[in-house]
Every structure is written in C-alpha cells, then in structure tokens.
Backbone as a ProteinNet text record, in pm:
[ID]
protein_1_A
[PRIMARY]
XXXXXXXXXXXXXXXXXXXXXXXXXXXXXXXXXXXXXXXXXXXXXXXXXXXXXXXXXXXXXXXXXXXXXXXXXXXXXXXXXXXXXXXXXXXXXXXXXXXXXXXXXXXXXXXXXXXXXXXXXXXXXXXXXXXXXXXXXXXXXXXXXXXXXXXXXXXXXXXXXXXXXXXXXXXXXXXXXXXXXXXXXXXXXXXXXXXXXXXXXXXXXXXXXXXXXXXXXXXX
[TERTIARY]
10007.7	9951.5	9981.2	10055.2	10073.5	9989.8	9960.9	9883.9	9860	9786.6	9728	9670.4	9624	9521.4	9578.9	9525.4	9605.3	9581	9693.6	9775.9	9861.8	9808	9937.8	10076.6	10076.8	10213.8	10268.5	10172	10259.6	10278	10176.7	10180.4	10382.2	10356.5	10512.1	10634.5	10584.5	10683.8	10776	10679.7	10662.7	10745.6	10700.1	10736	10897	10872	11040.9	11142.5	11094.5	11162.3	11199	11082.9	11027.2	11034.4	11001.3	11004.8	11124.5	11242.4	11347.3	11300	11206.7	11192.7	11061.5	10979.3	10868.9	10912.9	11005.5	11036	11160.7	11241.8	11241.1	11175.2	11098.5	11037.6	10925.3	10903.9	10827.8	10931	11069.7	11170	11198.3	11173.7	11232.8	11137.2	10996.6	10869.8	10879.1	10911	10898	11047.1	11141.3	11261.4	11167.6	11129.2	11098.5	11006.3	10901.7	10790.2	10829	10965.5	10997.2	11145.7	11158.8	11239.7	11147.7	11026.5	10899.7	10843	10859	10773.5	10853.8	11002.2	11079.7	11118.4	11138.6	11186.8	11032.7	10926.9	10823.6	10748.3	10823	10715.1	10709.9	10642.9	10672.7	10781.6	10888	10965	10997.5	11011	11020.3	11181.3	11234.1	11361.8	11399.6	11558.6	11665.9	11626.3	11576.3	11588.7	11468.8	11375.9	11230.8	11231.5	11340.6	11318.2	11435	11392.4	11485.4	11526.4	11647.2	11666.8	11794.5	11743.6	11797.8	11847	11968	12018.1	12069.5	12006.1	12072.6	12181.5	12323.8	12422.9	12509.6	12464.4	12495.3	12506.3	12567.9	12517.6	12364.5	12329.3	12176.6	12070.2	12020.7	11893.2	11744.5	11647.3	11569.8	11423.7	11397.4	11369.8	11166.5	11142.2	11004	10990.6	11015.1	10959.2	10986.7	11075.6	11077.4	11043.3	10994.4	10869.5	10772	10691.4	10575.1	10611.5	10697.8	10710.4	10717.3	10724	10777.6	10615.8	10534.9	10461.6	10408.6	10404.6	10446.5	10572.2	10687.4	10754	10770.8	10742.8	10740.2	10599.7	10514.2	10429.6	10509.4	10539.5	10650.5	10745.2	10806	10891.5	10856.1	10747.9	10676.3	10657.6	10636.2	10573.8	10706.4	10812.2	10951.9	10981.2	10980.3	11000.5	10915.3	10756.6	10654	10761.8	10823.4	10899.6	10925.4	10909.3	10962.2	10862.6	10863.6	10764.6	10795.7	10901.8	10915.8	11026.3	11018	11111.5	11107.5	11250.2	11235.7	11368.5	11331.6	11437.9	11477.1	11579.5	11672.9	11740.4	11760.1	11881.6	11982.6	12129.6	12253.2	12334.7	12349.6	12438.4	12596.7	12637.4	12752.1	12828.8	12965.8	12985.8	13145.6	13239.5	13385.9	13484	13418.8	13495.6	13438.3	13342.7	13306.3	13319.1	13394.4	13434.5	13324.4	13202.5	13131.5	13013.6	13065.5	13007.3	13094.3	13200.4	13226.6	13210.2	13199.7	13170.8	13032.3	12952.8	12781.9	12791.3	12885.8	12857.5	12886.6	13007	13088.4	12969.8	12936.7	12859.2	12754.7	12684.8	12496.8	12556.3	12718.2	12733	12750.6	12786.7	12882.2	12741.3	12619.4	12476.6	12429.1	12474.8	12364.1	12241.8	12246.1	12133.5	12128.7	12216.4	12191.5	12190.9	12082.4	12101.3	12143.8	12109.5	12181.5	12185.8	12264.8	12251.9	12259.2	12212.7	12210.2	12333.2	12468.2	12529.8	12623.8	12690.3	12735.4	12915.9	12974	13097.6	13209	13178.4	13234.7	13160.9	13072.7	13026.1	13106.6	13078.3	13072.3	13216.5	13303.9	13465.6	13477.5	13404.2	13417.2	13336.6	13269.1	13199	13296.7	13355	13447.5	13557.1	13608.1	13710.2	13708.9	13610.7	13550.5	13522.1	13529.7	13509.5	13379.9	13262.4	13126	13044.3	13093.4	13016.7	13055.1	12866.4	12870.6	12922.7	12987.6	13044.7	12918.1	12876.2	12770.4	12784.9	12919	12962.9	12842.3	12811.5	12740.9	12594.6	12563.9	12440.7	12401	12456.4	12510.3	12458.5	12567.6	12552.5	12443.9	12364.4	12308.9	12133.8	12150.9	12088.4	12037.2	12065.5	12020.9	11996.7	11928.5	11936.9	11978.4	11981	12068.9	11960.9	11820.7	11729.5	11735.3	11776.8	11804.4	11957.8	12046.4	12180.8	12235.6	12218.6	12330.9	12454.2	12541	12719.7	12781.4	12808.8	12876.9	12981.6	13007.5	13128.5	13201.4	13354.2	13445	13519.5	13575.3	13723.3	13800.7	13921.4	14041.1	14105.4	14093.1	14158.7	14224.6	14309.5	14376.1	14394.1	14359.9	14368.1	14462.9	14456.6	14564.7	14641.4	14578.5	14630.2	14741.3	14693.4	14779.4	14834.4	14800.7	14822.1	14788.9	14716	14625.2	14532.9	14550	14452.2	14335.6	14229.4	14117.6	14007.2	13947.7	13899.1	13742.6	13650.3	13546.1	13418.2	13305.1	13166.2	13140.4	13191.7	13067	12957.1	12925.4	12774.2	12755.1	12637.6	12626.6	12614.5	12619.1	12639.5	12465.8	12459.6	12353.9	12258.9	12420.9	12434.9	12253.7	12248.1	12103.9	11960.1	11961	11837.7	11807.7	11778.1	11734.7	11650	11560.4	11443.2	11432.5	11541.6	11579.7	11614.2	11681.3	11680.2	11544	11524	11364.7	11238.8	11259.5	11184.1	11170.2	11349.2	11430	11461.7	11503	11496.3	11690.8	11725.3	11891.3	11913.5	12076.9	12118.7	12234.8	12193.9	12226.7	12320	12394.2	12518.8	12685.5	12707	12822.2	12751.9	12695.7	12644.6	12614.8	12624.6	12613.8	12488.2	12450.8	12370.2	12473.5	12454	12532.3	12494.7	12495.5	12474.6	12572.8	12521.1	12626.5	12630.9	12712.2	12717.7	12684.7	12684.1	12642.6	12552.9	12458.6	12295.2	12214.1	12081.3	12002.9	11978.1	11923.6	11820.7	11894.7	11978	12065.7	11997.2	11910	11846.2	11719.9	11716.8	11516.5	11615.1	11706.5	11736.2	11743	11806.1	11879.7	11736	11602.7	11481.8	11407.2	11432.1	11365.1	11423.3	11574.1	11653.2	11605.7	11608.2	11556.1	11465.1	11334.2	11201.3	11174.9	11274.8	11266.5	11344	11433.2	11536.6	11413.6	11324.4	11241.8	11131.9	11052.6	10963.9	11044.5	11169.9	11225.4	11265.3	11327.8	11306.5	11167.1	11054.4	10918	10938.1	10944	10914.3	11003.5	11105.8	11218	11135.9	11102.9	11033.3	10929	10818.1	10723.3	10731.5
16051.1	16087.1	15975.7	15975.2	15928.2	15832.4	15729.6	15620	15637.9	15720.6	15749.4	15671.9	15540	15427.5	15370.1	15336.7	15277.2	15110.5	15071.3	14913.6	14884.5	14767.5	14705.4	14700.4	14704.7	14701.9	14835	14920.5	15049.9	15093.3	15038.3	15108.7	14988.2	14882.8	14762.1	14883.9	14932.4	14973	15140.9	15146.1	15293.1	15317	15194.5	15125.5	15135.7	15051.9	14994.7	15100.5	15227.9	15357	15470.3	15474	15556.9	15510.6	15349.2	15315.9	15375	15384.7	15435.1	15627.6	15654.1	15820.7	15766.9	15682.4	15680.1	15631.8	15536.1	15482	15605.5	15692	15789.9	15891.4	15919.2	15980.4	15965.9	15823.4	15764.4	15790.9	15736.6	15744.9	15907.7	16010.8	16119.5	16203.9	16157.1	16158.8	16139.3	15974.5	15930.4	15979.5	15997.2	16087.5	16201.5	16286.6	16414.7	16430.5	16300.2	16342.9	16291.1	16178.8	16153.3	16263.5	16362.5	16488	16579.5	16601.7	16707.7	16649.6	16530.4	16457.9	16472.6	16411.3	16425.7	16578.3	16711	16822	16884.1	16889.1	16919.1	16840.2	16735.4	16626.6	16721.7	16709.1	16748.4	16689.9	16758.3	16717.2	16719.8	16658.1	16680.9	16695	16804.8	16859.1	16720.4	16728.5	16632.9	16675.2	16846.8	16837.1	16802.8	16750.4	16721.3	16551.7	16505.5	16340.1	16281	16136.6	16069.9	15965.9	15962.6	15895.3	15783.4	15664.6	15541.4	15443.1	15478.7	15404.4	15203.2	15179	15008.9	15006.3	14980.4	14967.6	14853.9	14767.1	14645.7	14616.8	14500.7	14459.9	14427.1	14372.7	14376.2	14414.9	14550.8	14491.8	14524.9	14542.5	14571.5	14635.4	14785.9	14860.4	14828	14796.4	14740.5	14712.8	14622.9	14526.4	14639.8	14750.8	14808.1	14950.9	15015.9	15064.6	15103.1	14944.8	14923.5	14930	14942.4	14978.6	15124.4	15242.2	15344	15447.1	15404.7	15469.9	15497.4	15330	15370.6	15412.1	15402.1	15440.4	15604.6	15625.1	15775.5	15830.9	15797.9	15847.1	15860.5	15735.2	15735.8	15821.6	15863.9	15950.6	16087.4	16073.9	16276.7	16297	16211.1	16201.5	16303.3	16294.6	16341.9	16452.1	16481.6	16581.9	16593.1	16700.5	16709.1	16728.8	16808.1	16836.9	16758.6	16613.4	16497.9	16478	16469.6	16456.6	16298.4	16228.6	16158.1	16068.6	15915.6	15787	15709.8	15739.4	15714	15600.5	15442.9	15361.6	15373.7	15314.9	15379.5	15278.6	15190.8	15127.7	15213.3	15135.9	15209.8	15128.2	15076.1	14973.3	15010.8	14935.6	14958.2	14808.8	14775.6	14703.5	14727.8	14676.4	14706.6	14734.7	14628.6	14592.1	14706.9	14807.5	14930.9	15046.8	15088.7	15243	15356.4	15348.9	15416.8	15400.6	15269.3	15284.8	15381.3	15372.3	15460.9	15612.2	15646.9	15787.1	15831	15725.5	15758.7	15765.3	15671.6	15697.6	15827.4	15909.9	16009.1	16133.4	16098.2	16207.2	16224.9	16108	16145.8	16171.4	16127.4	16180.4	16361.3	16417.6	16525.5	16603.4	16579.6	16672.4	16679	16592.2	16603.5	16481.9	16362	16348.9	16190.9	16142	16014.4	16060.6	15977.4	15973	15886	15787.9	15641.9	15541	15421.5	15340.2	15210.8	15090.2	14977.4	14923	14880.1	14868.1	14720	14638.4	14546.1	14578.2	14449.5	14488.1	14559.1	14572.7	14672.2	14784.3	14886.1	14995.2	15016.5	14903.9	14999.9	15055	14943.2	14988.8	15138	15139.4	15253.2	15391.5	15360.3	15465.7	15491.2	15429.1	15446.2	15530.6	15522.6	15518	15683.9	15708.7	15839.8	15926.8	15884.2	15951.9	16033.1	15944.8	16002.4	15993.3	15893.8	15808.7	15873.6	15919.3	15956.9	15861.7	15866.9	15768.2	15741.1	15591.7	15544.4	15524.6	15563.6	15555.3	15572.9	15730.3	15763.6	15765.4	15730.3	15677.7	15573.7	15441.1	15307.5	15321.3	15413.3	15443	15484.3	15570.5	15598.3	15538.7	15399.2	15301.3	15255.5	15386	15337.4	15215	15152.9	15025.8	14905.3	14939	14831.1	14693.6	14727	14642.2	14536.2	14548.1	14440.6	14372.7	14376.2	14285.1	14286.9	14376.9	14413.1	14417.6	14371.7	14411.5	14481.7	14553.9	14707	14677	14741.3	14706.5	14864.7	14792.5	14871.8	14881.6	15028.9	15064.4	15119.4	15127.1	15218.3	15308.1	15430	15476.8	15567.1	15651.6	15775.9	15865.4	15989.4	16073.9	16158.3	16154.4	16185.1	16293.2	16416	16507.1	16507.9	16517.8	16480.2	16340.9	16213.4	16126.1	16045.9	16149.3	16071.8	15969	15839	15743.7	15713.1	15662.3	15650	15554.4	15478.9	15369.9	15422.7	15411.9	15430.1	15352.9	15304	15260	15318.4	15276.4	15310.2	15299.7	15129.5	15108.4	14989.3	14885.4	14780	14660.8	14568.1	14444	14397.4	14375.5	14298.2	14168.7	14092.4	13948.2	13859.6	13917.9	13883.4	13929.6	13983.4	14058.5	13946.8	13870.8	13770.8	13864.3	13902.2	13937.8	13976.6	14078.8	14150.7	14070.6	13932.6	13884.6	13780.3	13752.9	13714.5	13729.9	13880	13945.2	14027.4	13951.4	13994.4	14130.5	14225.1	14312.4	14362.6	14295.6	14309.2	14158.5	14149	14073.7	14035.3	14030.6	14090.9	14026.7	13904.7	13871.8	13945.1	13939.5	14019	14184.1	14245.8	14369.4	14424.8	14562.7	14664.5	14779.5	14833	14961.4	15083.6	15187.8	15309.6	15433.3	15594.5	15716.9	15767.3	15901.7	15980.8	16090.6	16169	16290.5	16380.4	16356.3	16429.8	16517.8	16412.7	16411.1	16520.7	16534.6	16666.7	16632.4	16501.3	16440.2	16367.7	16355	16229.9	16220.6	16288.3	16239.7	16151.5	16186.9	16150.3	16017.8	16001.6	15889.2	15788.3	15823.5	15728.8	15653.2	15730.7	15709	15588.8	15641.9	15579	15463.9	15451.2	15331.3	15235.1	15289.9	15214.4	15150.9	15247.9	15192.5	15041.3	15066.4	14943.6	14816.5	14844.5	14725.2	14671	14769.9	14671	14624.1	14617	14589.3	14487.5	14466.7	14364.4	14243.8	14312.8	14190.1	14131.1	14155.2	14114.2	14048.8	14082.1	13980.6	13852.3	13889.1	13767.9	13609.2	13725.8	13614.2	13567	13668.2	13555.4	13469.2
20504	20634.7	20735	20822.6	20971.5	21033.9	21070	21130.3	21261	21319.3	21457.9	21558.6	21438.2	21549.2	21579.2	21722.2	21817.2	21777.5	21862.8	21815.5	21922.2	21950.7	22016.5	21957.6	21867.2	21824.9	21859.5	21823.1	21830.6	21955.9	22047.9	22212.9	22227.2	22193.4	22238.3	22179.2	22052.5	22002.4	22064.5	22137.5	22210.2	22329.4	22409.1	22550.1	22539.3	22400.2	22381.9	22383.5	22331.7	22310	22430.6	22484.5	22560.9	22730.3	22758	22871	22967.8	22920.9	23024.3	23120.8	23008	23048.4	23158	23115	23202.9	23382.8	23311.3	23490.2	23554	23468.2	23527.3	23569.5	23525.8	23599.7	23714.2	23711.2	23866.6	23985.2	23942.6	24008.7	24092.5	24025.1	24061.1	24086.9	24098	24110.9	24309.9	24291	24424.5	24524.8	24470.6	24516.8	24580.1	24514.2	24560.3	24680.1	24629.9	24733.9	24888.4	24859.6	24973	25065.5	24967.8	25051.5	25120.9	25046.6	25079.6	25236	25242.4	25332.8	25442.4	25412	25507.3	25588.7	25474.2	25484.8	25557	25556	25583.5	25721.3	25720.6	25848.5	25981.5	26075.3	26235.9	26307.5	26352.8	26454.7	26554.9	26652.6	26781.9	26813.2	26867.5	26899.1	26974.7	26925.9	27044.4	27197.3	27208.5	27357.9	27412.3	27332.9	27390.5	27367.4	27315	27249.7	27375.3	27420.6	27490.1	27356.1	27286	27168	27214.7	27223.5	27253.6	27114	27100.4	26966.8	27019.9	26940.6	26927.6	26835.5	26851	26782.8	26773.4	26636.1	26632.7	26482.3	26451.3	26325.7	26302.8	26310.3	26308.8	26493.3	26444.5	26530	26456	26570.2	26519.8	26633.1	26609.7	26742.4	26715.3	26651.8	26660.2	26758.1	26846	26959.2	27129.2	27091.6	27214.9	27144	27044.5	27033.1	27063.4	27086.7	27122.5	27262.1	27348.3	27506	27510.2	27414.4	27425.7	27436.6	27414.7	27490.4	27616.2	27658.5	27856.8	27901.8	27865.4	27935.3	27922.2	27809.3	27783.7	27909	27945.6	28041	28151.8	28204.3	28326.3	28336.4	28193.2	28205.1	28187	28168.4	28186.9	28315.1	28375.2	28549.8	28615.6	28595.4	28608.7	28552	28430.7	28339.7	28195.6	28242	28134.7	28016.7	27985.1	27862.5	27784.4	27804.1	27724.7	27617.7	27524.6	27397.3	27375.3	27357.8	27267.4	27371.3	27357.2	27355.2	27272.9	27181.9	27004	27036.9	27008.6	26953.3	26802.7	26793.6	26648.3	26589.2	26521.8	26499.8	26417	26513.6	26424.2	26355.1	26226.8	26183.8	26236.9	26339.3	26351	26353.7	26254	26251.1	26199.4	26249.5	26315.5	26188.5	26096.3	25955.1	25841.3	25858.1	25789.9	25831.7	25765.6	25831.7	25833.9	25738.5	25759.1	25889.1	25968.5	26107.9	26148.7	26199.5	26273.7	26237.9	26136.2	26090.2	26122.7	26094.5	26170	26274.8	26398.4	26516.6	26554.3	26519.6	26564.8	26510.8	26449	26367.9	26451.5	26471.8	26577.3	26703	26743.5	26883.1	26838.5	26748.8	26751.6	26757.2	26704.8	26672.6	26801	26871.7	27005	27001.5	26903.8	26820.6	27003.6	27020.2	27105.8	27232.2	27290.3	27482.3	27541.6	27475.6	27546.4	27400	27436.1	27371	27390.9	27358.9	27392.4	27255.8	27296.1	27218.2	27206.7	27033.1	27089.2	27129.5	27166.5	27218.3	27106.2	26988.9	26922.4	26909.7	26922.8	26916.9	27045.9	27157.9	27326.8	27330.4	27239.3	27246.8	27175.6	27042	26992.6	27083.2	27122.9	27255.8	27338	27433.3	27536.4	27469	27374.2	27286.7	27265.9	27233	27158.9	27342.1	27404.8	27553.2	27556.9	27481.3	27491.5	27605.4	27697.1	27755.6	27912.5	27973.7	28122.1	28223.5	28289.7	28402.3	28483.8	28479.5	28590.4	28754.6	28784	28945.3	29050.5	29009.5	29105.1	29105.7	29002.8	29004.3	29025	29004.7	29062.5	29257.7	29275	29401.3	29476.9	29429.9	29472.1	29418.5	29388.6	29361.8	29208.4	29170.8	29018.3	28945.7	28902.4	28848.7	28943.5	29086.5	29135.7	29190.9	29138.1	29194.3	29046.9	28975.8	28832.5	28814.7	28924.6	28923.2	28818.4	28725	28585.6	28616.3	28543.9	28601.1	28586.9	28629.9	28613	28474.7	28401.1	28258.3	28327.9	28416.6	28452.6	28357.6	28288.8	28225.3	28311.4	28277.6	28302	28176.5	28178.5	28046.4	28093.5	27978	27989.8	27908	27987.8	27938.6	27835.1	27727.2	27607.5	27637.2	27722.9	27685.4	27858.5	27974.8	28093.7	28109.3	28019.4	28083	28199.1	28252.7	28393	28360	28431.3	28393.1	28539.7	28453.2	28577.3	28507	28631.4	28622.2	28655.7	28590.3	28570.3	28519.9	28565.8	28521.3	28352	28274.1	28133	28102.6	28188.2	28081.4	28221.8	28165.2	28223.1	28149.4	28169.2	28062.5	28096.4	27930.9	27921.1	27915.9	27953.1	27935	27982.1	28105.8	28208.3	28116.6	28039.7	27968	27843.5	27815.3	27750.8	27694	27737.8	27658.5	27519.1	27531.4	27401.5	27306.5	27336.3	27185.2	27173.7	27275.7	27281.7	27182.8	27193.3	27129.7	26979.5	27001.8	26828	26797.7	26943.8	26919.8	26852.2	26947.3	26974.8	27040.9	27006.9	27051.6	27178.2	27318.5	27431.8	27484.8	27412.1	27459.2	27409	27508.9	27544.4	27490.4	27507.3	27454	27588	27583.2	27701.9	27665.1	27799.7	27835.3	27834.9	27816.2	27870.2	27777.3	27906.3	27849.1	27794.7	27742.1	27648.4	27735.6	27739.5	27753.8	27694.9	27571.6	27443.8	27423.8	27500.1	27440.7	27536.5	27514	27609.9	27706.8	27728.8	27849.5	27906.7	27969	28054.1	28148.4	28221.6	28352	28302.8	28200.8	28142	28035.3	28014.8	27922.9	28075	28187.2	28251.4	28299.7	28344.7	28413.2	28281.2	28182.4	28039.8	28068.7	28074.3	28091.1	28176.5	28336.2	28427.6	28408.7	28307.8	28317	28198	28106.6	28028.6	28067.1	28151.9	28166.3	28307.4	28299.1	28413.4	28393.5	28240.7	28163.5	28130.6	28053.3	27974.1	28088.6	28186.7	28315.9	28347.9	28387.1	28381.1	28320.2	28138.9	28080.9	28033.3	28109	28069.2	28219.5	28319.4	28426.8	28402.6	28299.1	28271.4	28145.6
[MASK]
++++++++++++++++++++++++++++++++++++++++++++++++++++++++++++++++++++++++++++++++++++++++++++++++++++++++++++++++++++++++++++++++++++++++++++++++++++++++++++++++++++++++++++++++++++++++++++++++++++++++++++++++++++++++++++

C-alpha cells in the first residue's frame, strides 16, 4: 500500500517533477487574463482620441500625462467630441527595422495625430509623406507666440517629379522642459502633424496648448 503522508521530502520530490507544469500554467493563466482584459477593456475610438506619439530611442510619456487632463478640457472647449489626449511612446530607432515597420503601420490605421519626434523618426516621417504642411497655419499665427523654428524641407514628388519646399514640423531645440522633466529628449528633435490621423485641428490646438504649459514651465 502507497505512502500518502505528507513529507517534505515528498512535497521536494514532487516540485522537482511537476514544477515545470505548475509555472506553466501561471504563465498561460496570466497570458490569458491579460488578452481578456485587453480584448474586453473600454475604448475610446481614434476619432474621439487626440493621440500624440513620442518617437525616439528612449522616452517616456508619464510626465506629459499628467498635463493631459487640462489640456484635454481646453481642447473640448473647441470640439466636445474629444474624449481623450493620450501620449504614447514609439521606440523608434534607425539601426532596427522593426521601427520603421511600427511607424508605417500606426500611420497606415489612422492610429497617430501628431508626434513629438527625434531627428531620425522626423526623417522617416517626411520620407513616408505623412506629414501635414505647417505653412499656413504658421501664418495665420499658430504657435507663433513660442519662437519655435520652423524645420523647412524641399522634396519631390516620385511620381511627376515636381519638387516643393514646405514647413513639416518645428524644432524643439527651445523646449528644455521636456527633457527636464524626463519626458523626451528635445535636442535636435521636432513637433509635427500627420495627415493620417482624425483630429488634426484638435491635435494642432492640443499641440499649442502643451508647448505652452512646457514653456511656463521651462520659465519658472
């Protein structure tokens, strides 16, 4: 007859056998509940979200976050429809090809409105011809009370050959704050919209409203 009472030895000896099935199955346990959570959570549509990607080797959207609930008020004042001003980080980094496949990809869904990016994403942005031309909004004062520098291209068009010189983004060089605050790192790194995306009027207002929170606080 079989020895039933329990023993340390026999629980060690058990472990020793058995342990690989137990931590699988915590494993595929915690797999699941984190598809249910994800596949099930509440979402707020791209066309109700102003979604501001940071695209860099490292950032980190904590610190402008915690700004995204005022500015999201400010930006309902304009257009109630806005649910959401969601920062994002995007690992993008020149020497991995699967940056560029993420970028092309959240542009192709509709998923970005703007992005705060460094000088290799902004090349790959321009590149990809995602990016709304800031001319006339420039002009017609946009941002022009914060002395950002316009980041002029010239490109051409693949298919006529016609080339044209155009506003992409703005340089971020003046915005200290952001690495200040450890969010991103704002040398040589640029601002600029997508075309892509739902909200370009409610990203550009979102825009305004933080590059003028992050100025404040670069003065105090």
């Amino acid at each position: 007859m079989p020895d039933t009472r329990f023993s340390w030895r026999a629980l060690r000896e058990h472990l020793r056998k058995y342990l690989w099935l137990y931590l699988l199955g915590i494993a595929l346990g915690l797999l699941g509940a984190e598809l249910l959570w994800t596949m099930t959570r509440p979402r707020i549509p791209n066309t109700a979200s102003v979604n501001i990607y940071l695209a860099a080797g490292y950032s980190n959207p904590e610190p402008l976050e915690a700004l995204a609930p005022d500015i999201l008020s400010r930006v309902q004042a304009d257009d109630p429809t806005i649910q959401q001003v969601a920062f994002e980080s995007m690992l993008y980094n020149d020497q991995v090809y699967t940056s560029s496949m993420l970028l092309v990809t959240r542009l192709a869904v509709g998923e970005c409105d703007a992005f705060l990016a460094s000088a290799e994403a902004m090349e790959a942005l321009v590149t990809s011809d995602a990016l709304t031309p800031l001319d006339d909004a420039l002009a017609s004062g946009w941002m022009g009370q914060f002395g950002l520098e316009p980041y002029v291209v010239t490109t051409e068009d693949e298919e006529g050959g016609e080339r044209r010189t155009w506003t992409a983004g703005l340089r971020l060089d003046g915005l200290d704050a952001l690495a200040q605050m450890g969010a991103f790192d704002n040398r040589g790194a640029f601002l600029c919209v997508t075309g892509s995306g739902s909200n370009e009027a409610a990203a550009m207002k979102a825009l305004e409203y933080l590059v003028g929170d992050l100025t404040e606080a670069s003065h105090a």
